[in-house]
Structure formats: C-alpha cells, structure tokens
N, C-alpha and C positions, 0 to 999 in steps of 0.2 A: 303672766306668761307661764304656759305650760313646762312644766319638767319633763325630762327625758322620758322618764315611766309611764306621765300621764301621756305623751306624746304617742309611747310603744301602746299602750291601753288602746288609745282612739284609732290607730293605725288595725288595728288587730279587730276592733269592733268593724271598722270600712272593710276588711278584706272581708270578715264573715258575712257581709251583706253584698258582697262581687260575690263571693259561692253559692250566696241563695240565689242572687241574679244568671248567674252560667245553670244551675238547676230549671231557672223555671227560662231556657234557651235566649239567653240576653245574646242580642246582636253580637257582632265580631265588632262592628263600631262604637255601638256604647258600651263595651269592655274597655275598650280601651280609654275612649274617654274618660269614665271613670279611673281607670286606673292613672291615668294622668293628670285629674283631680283631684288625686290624692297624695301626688306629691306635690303641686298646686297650695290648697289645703294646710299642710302639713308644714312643707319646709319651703311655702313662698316659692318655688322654684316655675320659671315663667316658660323656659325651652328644654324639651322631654324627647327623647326619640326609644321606641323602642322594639328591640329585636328577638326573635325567637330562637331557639335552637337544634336544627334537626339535621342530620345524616352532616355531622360534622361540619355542620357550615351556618351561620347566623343570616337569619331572615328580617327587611325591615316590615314591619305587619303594617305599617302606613300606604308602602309599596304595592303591599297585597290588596289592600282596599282601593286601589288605583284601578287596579287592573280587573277586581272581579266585584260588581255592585247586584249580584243575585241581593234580592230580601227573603228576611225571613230564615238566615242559613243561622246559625249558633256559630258560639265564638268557637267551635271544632273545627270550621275551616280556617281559622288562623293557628290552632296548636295542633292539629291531629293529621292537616290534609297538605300537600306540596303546596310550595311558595314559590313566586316569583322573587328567583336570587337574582342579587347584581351588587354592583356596587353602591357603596354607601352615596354616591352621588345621584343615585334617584329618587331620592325622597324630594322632598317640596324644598324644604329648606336646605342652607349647602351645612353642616357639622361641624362644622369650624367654630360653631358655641359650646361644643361642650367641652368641661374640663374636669368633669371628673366621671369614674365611670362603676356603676354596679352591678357585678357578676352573681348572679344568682343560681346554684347551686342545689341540686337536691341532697338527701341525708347522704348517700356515697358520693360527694363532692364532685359528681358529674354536670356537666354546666346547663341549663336548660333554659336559659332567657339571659338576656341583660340590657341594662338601660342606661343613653349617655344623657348628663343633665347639665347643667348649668348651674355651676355649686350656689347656694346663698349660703349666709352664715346660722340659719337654721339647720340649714344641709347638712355643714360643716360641723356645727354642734353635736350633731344627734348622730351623725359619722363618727365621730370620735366617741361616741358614748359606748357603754357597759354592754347597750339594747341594741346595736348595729345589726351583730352576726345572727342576735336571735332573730333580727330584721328580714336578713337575709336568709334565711333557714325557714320561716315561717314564707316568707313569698315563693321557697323553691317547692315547698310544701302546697303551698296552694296551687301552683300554676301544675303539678307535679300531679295534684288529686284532679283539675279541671280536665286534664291530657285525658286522663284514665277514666273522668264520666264522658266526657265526651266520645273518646275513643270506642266504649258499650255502643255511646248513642248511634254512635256515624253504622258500628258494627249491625246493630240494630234495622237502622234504614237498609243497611247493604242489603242484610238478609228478606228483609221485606219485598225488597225490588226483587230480589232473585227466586223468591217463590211466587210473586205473580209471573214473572218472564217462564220458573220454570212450568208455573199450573198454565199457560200458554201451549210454551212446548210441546206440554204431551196432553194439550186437548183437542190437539191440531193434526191431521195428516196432510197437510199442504204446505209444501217447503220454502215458499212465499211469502209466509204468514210469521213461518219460525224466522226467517232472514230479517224481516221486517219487526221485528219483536225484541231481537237480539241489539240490530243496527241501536232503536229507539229507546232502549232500556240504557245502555252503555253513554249512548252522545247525552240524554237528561240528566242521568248521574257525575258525569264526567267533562259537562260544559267548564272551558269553552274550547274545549278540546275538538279536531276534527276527529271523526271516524270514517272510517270506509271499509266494507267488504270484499273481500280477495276468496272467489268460489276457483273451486279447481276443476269444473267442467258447468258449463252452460247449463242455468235452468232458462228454458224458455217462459214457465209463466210465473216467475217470479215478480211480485211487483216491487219490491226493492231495490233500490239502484245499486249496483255491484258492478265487480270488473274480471276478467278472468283472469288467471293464475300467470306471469307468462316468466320460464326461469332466467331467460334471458336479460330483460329489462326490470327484475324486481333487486331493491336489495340485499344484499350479502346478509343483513341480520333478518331478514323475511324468511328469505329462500332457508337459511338455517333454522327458522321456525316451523319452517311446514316440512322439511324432513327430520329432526328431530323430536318435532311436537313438544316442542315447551318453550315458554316466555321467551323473547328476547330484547335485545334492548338495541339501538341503529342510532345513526346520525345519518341524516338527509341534509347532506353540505349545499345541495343547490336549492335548499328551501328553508337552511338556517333553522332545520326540527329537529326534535331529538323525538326516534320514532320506538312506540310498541308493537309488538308484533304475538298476537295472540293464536296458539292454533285453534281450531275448530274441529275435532277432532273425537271419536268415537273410538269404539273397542277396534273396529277393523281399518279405521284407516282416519287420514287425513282429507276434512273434503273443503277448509279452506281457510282464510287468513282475517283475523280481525285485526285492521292496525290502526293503532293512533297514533296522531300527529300533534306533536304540542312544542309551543317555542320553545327556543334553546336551553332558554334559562328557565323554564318549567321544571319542576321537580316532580313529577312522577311517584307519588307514597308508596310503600308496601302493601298497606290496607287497600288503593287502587289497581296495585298490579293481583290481588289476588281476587278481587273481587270481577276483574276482567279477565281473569284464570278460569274461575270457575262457570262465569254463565257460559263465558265461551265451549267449557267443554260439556254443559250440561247443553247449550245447543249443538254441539256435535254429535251428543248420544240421539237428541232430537232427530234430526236430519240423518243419523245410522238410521233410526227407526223405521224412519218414515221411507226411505228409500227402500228398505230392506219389505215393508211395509207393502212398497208401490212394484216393487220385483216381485213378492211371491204372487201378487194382483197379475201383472202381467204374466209370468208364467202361466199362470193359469188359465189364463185368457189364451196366450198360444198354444198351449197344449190341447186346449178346446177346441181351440180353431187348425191344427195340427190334424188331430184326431178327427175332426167334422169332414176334414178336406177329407183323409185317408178312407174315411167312411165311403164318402161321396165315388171316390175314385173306384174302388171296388167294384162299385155296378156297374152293368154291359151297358156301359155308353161308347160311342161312337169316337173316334178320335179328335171328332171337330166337335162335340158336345162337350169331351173332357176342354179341348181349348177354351171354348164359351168359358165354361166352370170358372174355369180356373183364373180366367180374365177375371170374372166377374169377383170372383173373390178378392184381387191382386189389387182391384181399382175401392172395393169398400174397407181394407184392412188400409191400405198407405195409401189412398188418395195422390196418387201419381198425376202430373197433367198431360201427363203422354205416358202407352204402354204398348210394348210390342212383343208379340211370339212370334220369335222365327225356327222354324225346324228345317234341315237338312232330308232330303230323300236322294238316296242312293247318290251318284254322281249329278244329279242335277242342281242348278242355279239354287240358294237358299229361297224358302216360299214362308210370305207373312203371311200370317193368320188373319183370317177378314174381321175376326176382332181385334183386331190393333185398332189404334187413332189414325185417322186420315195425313198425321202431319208427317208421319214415315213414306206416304207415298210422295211426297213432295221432292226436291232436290236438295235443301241443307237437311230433309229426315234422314234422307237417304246418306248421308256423309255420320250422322249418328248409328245408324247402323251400321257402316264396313268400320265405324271405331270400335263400336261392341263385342262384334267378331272377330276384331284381331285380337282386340284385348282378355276375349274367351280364350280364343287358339294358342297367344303366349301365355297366360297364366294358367290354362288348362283347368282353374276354378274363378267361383265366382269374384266379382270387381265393386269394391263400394267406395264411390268419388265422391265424399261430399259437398267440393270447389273444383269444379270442372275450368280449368286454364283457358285462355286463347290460345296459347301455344300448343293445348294438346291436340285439336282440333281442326282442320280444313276450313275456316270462314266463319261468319258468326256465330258466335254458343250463348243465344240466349238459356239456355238450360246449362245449370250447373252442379245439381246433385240428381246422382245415376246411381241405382241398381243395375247388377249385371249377372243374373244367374243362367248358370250352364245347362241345359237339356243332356244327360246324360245316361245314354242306354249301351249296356255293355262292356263299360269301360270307355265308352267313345261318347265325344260330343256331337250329339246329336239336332243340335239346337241351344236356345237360348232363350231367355227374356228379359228385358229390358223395360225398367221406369224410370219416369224422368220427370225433374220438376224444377223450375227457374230458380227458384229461393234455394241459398246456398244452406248448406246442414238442415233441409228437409226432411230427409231419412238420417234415422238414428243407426249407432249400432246396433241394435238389438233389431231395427226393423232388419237389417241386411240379414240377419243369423236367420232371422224367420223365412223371409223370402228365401233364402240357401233350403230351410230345414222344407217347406213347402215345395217348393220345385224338384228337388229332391224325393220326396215324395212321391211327387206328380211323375215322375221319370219311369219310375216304373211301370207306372200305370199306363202311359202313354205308350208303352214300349209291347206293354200288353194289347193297348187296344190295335195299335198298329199292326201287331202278329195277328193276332183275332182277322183283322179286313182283308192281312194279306195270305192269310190261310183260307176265310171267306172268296175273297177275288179269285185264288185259285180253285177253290170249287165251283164259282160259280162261273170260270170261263174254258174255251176250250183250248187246252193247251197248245195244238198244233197251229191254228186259226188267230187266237186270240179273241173269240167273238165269246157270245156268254153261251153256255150251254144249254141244252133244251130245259133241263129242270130249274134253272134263272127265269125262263125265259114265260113258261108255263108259270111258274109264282105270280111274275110280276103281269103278265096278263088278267091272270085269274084274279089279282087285286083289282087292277084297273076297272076288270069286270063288274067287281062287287059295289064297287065307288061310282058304277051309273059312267064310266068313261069308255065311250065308244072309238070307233079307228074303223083303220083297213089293214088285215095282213095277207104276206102275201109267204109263199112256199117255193121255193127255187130247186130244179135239178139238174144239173152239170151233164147234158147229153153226151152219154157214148161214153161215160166214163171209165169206164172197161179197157175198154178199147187203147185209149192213153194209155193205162197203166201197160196193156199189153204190149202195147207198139214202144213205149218211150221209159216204160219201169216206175216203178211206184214213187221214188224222188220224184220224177218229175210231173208225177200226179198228185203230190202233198206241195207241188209248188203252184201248180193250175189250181188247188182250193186254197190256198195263203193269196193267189192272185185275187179270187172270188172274192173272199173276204177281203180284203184290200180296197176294192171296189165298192163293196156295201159300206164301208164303214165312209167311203170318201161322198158317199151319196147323199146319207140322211145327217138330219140336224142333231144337236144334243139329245132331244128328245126325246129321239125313236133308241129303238134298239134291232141289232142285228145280232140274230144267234145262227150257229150248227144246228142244223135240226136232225140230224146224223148221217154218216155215211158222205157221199157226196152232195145232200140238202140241204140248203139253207134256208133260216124265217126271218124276215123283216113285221114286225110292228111298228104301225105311225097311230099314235093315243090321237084320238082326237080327228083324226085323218077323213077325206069324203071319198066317195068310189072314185071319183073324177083325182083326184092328189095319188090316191093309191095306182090307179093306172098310169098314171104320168109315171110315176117311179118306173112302175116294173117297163116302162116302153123304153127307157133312157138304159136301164141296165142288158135289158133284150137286144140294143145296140151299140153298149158299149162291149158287153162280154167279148163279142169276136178280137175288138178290135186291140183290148189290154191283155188278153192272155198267151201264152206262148208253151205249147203249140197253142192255137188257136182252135177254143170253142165254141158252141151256142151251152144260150140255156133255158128251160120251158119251167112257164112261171103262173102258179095258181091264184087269184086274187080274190079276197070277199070281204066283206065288211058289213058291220053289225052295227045295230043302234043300241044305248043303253038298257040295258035289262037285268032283273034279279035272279031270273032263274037260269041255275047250275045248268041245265040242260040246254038252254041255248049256246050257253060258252062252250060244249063237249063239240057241240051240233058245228060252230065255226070251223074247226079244228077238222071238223071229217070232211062241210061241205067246201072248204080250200084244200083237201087233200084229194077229192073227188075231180077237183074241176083240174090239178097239176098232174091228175093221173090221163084227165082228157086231152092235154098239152104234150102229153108223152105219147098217148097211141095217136094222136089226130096229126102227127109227122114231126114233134119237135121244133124248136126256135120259135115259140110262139107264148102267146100268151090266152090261160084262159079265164073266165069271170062267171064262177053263177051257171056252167056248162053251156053259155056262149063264146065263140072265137073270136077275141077284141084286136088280132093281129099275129100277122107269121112273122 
C-alpha cells in the first residue's frame, strides 16, 4: 500500500500529463474524465462531481457537456468560456452522495474549481495527511495555469476570426457582403447562441437576413445601445433570454444593432462580450466606409447628371423640346412607371405634356393629378410619399411612392412634375433632392424658353389682328417653298376702307379688320396660316392646297364678309397657286402674280374674286 508521499508523487506525475494533454487541446470531455480517474485511481473514490468557478458563481462542467457537444473544442470551453448555471439538480446524478467536499483555491486563496466526492477511507487518509493543502495548491495551480493557456488560445482564435472578418470588411464595397460576414463570423464563434441584425435604415440589396431598427417595439437595453453605442446587457422575459446588444457603429454615427440571444441561465464571458465589441465596431467603420464610399459615387453621378441637364437646358430649344429632355431624363435616372409634366399658362386649365404616360389621361390618373396639385399649392415645395395611403387618395391607389416637384418661375408655381411607382419606398431620399435639384433647374430654363416663344409669338403676330405678320408669314412660305411644298394663296382687300374709317372713325375700322381676321382664322384648318399683309390686306396660305380648294376658300369668304361684319363690307380677293419648285424666282414671281390679279379684283368693280387675271366671280 502506497504512503501518503508516494500517493502525493503519483498524483503530481497524473496532473503533469492532464497539462501536457490541455497543451496538445485535449477535449473538455476527456479532461475531465481523466480528472476523475484520478481520484478513481487514487483514493478508490466511485462518485465525483465537478464544478468550476467564474463571475462568483460555481458551474457543473457535466451540465455544460450536456448542453454543448461541438468536437474538437479544448477544455477552454469549459474554464475560459460561459457556462450553463443552474442548479445543482441538473446534473445526471441527484448529489445527495457526496459527503465531503474539496475547495480548490489558487496562491491568493481565491476559489477557482471545487469537487464533491464520496469520501473512501483512502480519501479520508490522504485528507488528513501533511500532502492535502499541497494537494490542493498544486490542482488550483494547474487548473489556474490551464485558465491562462487556454485563455491565449480562445484569444488567439478570437483574433484570427476577426482579421479574416476584418480583411473582408475592407475588401469589400457592398454592404451585403459586410452584413453577411459579420452575421456569420459571430453566430460560428458563438453557437448556440441566436444572432440577428438590427440595420437602422433599409438596404435593399443586402442579402443578409436583418430587420429594421423600430424604437418603439425594441428593448429598453437595445434601444440604449444604439443611442449610447456601447455594449449592453437585457432580459427578454417573454423569451426567458438574456439579451446582448452590440452597436455597430462608426466615427459618424450608429447604423445598427447586433444582438444576441442566449438562454437565461447562459453566462455571457468577457472574452465573448469584447470580442462581439470589437468586430461589431470594426464592421461599423466598414459600413461608414462603404456608404460614405457609395455617397461620394453618387454625388458625383448627380452632380454630372446636374450639370449634363444645365448644359442641355442652355441651348435654344423649344419649350416642348425642353419638356421631351427633361422627360426623357426623369424616366432613365428613377425609372418611374408613370411620369407627368404639367405646366400652368396664364389663367387657363392646367395642360400635360404629351410626354407624360397615357395613364394620367385616364380617370383614377386624373385623381393623381388634382392630389399633386394641391399637394404643390399647400406645400408651396416639393412632396416625397414613399407609402402613398388609401385614405390620402379618392379610390384606388395602386401607386404608392410619388415624386412631386414644383415648376417654379418667379417665385410662382408654375407647374409641376410628377413620378410615380407601385412598390412602396421606390424613391429614395436622395432621389427626391435630385429630382428637386433637377427641376429646379429646369425652371429656369423653361421660364427662359417660354419668354423666348412668347417674345417670338409677339413678333411674329399682328398685334391689333392677332393673325401672324407678313415677315412670319413670308419665312414660313419661303420654307415651304424650299421643301418642294406647294398651295394656293390667296391676298384679300377690305373694299372702301377709307370710307369706313371716314364715315364711322378709325375704332370702328380696327373693329371691321379684328372682324376680318376673325373670319380667316374660323375658315382654315390647323394647317393653313392667316396673316396681315398690311394696311387693310390680308394673306391666307393653304401648304399643299389645289386651285379648285383655294377658290373654294376665297368664294365662302367673298360671301361671308358681307354678312359678319358691321358696318357691312365686301372684299376683293387675289388667288394663284404654284407647283413645287427650287427656284428663288418663282416664289418672288407668286407673290407679284397674286398681287397683280387682287389689284384686277379692285379696278374690275370690287366684291370679286380674281385667278391668274381671270374673273372667277363677283
């Protein structure tokens, strides 16, 4: 039979081959086995239970192999890493065997393990011996130095995971990738822990599963996480968890919540709350980056597309050429599934742009535009819906993210435009600043080109009349000319016009030519055009027109004159008509031989009509 000494020898050679075994990462299971075969071994002893000791509270590590059967993990996860506490009644066996108990203690008699056994009279011997405390001294020594290589090692992995996660991070510009890296770095490390991500605004193309921020419905220790930004620690009563709550988190701000969820009686290490500290904020500088990354991208993209517009606008285009434009831009930049420009003139009915979509000329389009317009006219700027209500609405609203930017020239709303798309938070912020900053823009411009046509219009019509003036009228022939488009025109003169004025005074002889004109304009089709050809003359062109359509005209005007004007006139009317031609000199040659033939309608007795220096009728 061994003596104490030899007993304390043999004891001391078995632990120093448990310390070779925890160096070369002996299971957390055959630690302990061994360790319990050597009280086994030693002092006979048949029932062994034993606990650890961390954050002031004893752990059974039987318990912990219950609950967590990873391979391949070192006995670090039973000294270094949270345990499943409880009560002593969840072990396999009930404890009501043991009767005596050994407190193991490191060199400052801090307690760090203890074991209840089921005394034998070996037990009891070698309890009572000289070698006990050194017993005890030496086991808090070794579990004391296992804590401390393990502790390196677990450190060791930590940091390993977290410089591949962080060499991720920043090889990455797609905040999908980083969500997804972070999620899957933390849940491997930290099974069987749940994880979930808590983003503080919508990524659309994240492929991560996440949920968004909401302050309402989150926890009291979340919600303190994400506006403090540091660690905290919760209880989720109606899930029986006790919750982490990690920010995510950069130089400028918070942009969202990494939280875990672990049963009640999970212990949570230090070593695990910093190591969920730090990826988490080394993916928050990530995600600053990459956004900040992805904003000076788009700035730059609209400040090009800003400046491309302004360019464009610039040039003498036309009013309805700027609208096209600027359609055509509004529909390639946000992909709207309906867009509308409407502008205001003067007092009249709002008029849409014949580049809008078809779905505004409809009856529920038509109810999305008088929303638009009030919505301009109360806010006086622009409107960005990105959940368009049923209540906000008159009757169905399949569309529910709007643009609403204001046309404004002078100070005044002059208009509007409007996009619109079914899927709700289709348009971003940023798109609505842009569309503002583009229309805007465009305002100007518009405002320019509309002065420009109606500075134009006034030149080129006759202000008394209204009809176009002779040097409109002269261009747009002499075009037509050139383009091989032939007609019939015709030269009208207001008999006796003198006379009126004599008899009745000049008022009522600028009301006999507002009459005239009146009459031309109600005669001919879009097409034609009616000028002053000065004094009391008037010129009708019909592009395209035969001698037989050109007489018809002037026969119906020959007989209406009498009868719409007051006093009551006639009027003698020249007519000719040309076939396509290139040369200059036959266009001059129209021009003299219809002024030749309305001067033969004046001597040959007036109220007549003439053609080519034949009398087609009195």
């Amino acid at each position: 039979m061994k003596t104490n000494e030899q007993m304390y020898e043999s004891i001391k050679s078995n632990l120093l081959d448990l310390m070779v075994g925890v160096m070369q990462n002996l299971k957390e299971s055959e630690f302990i086995r061994l360790f319990e075969e050597l009280f086994t071994t030693h002092f006979n002893v048949t029932k062994i239970e034993f606990f650890l000791y961390e954050e002031n509270q004893f752990y059974p590590a039987v318990s912990l192999l219950k609950q967590d059967s990873r391979s391949g993990v070192g006995v670090v996860e039973t000294l270094t890493s949270p345990m499943l506490s409880g009560a002593f009644s969840e072990c396999d066996d009930s404890l009501d065997f043991a009767d005596d108990t050994l407190m193991i203690r490191n060199e400052k008699r801090e307690p760090v393990a203890m074991v209840l056994v089921k005394s034998t009279d070996e037990w009891h011997a070698f309890a009572s011996s000289e070698f006990f405390k050194e017993f005890q001294l030496l086991l808090g020594r070794l579990i004391e130095t296992i804590k401390g290589y393990q502790s390196l090692y677990k450190h060791s992995q930590n940091y390993q995971r977290l410089l591949e996660a962080t060499q991720t991070f920043n090889s990455t510009m797609e905040l999908g990738v980083i969500h997804s890296q972070l999620v899957s770095t933390v849940s491997k490390n930290l099974e069987p822990i749940q994880v979930e991500l808590i983003l503080s605004q919508e990524q659309v193309a994240s492929s991560c599963t996440y949920r968004l921020f909401n302050y309402s419905n989150e926890l009291p220790s979340t919600v303190e996480a994400f506006l403090s930004g540091e660690l905290t620690l919760g209880k989720d009563t109606e899930n029986d968890a006790e919750i982490l709550s990690a920010p995510v988190k950069g130089m400028q701000g918070t942009y969202g919540i990494l939280q875990l969820s672990a049963p009640c009686h999970y212990k949570i290490s230090p070593m695990q709350k910093e190591f969920v500290r730090t990826i988490s904020e080394s993916a928050g500088h990530a995600i600053e980056n990459t956004s900040l990354y992805d904003q000076s991208h788009r700035l730059i993209q609209e400040l090009q597309l800003v400046n491309e517009v302004s360019k464009k606008l610039t040039e003498r285009l036309s009013f309805e050429e700027m609208i096209t434009y600027i359609n055509n831009r509004l529909k390639e930049t946000f992909e709207p599934e309906e867009v509308a420009i409407v502008y205001f003139r003067d007092q009249e009915s709002p008029v849409l742009s014949k580049e809008s979509t078809s779905y505004f000329l409809t009856q529920v389009g038509s109810r999305y535009l008088d929303y638009a317009e009030s919505r301009v006219r109360e806010e006086k700027d622009a409107v960005f819906i990105a959940d368009l209500k049923n209540e906000d609405i008159d009757g169905f609203t399949p569309y529910r993210s709007l643009l609403i930017a204001p046309i404004v020239i002078s100070e005044k709303i002059a208009g509007y435009t409007l996009l619109m798309h079914t899927e709700k938070y289709h348009f971003t912020f940023e798109d609505f600043k842009l569309v503002k900053a583009i229309i805007s823009h465009s305002s100007l411009a518009l405002s320019n080109s509309a002065l420009r046509e109606k500075l134009q219009n006034l030149a080129n019509k006759d202000q008394m009349t209204g009809l176009y003036a002779r040097g409109y009228l002269d261009r747009h022939m002499l075009s037509a000319f050139k383009k091989g488009i032939g007609g019939a025109f015709l030269l009208l003169d207001v008999d006796d016009f003198k006379q009126v004025n004599d008899q009745f005074g000049h008022a009522v002889g600028d009301s006999v030519l507002k009459q005239t004109a009146e009459l031309l304009r109600s005669s001919i089709t879009d097409q034609d055009i009616a000028g002053r050809w000065g004094g009391e003359e008037f010129a009708v062109y019909l592009p395209g027109a035969t001698l037989l359509e050109g007489k018809r005209l002037a026969k119906q005007l020959l007989l209406e004159m009498p009868r719409i004007t007051q006093p009551s006139v006639t009027v003698s009317i020249g007519v000719s008509v040309w076939e396509p031609s290139t040369k200059e000199e036959t266009y001059q040659q129209l021009f003299q031989n219809t002024d030749e033939a309305l001067y033969s309608a004046k001597s040959g007795g007036k109220n007549r009509i003439i053609v080519s220096e034949s009398v087609i009728a009195e």
